[in-house]
C-alpha positions as CSV (number, residue, x, y, z in Angstrom):
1,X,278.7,108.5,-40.0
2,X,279.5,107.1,-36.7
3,X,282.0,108.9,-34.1
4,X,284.3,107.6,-31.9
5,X,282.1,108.4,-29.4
6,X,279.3,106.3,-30.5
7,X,281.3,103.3,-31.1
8,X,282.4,103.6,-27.6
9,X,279.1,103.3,-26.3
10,X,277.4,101.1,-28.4
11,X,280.5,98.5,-27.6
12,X,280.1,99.5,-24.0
13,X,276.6,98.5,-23.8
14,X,277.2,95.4,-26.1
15,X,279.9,93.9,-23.5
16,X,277.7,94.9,-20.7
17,X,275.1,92.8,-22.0
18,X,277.3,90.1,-22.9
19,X,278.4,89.9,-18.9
20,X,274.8,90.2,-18.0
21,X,273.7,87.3,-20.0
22,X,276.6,85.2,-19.2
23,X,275.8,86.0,-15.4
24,X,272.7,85.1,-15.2
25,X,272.6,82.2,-17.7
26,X,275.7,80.4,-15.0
27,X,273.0,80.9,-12.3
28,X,269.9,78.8,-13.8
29,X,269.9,75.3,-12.8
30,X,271.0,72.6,-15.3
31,X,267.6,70.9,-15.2
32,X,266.1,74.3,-16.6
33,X,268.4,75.3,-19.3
34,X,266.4,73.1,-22.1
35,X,263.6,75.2,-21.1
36,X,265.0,78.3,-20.8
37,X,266.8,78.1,-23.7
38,X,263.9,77.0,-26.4
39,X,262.0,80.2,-25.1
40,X,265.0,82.3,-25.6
41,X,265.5,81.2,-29.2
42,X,261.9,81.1,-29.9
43,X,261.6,85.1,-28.9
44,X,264.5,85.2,-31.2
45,X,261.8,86.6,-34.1
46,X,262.6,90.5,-32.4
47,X,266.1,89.6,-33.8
48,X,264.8,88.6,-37.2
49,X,262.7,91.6,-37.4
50,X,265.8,93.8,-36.9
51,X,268.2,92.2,-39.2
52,X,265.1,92.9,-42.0
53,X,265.2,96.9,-40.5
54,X,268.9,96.0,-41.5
55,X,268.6,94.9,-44.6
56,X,265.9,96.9,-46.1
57,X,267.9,100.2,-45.2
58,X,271.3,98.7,-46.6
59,X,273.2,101.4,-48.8
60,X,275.7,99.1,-49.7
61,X,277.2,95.2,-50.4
62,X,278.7,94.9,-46.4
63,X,275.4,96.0,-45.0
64,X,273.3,93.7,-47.0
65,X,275.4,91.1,-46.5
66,X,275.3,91.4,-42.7
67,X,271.3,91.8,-43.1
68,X,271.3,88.6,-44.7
69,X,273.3,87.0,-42.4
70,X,271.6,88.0,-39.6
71,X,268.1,87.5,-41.1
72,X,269.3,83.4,-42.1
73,X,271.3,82.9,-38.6
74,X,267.9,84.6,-36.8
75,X,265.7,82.3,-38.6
76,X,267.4,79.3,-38.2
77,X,267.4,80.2,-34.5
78,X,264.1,80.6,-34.2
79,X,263.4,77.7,-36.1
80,X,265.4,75.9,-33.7
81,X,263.4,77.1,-30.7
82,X,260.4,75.3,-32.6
83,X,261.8,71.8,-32.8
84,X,263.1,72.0,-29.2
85,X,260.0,73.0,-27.7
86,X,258.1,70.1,-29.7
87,X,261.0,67.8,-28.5
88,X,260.1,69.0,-24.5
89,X,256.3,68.9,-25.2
90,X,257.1,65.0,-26.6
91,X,257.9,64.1,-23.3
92,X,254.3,64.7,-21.8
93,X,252.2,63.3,-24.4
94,X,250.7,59.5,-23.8
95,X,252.5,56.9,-25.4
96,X,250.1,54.7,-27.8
97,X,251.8,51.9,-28.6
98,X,250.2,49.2,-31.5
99,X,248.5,46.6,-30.4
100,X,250.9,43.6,-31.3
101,X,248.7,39.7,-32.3
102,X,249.1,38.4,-28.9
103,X,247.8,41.4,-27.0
104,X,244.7,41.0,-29.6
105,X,244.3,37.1,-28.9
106,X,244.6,38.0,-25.0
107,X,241.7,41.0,-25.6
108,X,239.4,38.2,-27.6
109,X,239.6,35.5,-24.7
């Protein structure tokens, strides 16, 4: 059973990071936060991994529900860390553009 006490701290240290993330979030330049912020949900897998510790030790409907939510909402982060980071790599592969019938006709000349 949790105490007072406990709930005390555990929201303590859950608005302490809260402040700490906002803070240093506001400081990163604007030009970095695509970057920074594909990594971040990309490392999001810890969080998935704990929602399953959640979900395998639920005892009842609230705490499997919770599990679940945070196993789906982890995912999807995650997964969106994927398609941002293959959106920024886009940008520094070559472009190969089709040869269209008057480039051809130029190359036979």
């Amino acid at each position: 059973m949790i105490t007072s006490m406990t709930f005390i701290i555990a929201l303590y240290i859950f608005v302490l990071a809260g402040f700490t993330g906002y803070i240093v979030i506001s400081r990163v330049p604007s030009i970095l936060h695509t970057p920074l912020m594909s990594g971040s949900n990309f490392i999001h897998g810890i969080v998935v991994v704990g929602a399953l510790s959640v979900l395998f030790s639920a005892t009842n409907v609230a705490e499997q529900v919770i599990g679940f939510l945070g196993v789906l909402l982890g995912a999807g982060n995650v997964m969106g860390g994927y398609v941002v980071t293959d959106r920024m790599l886009a940008m520094f592969r070559p472009s190969t553009k089709p040869a269209t019938t008057s480039d051809e006709k130029k190359a036979q000349s």
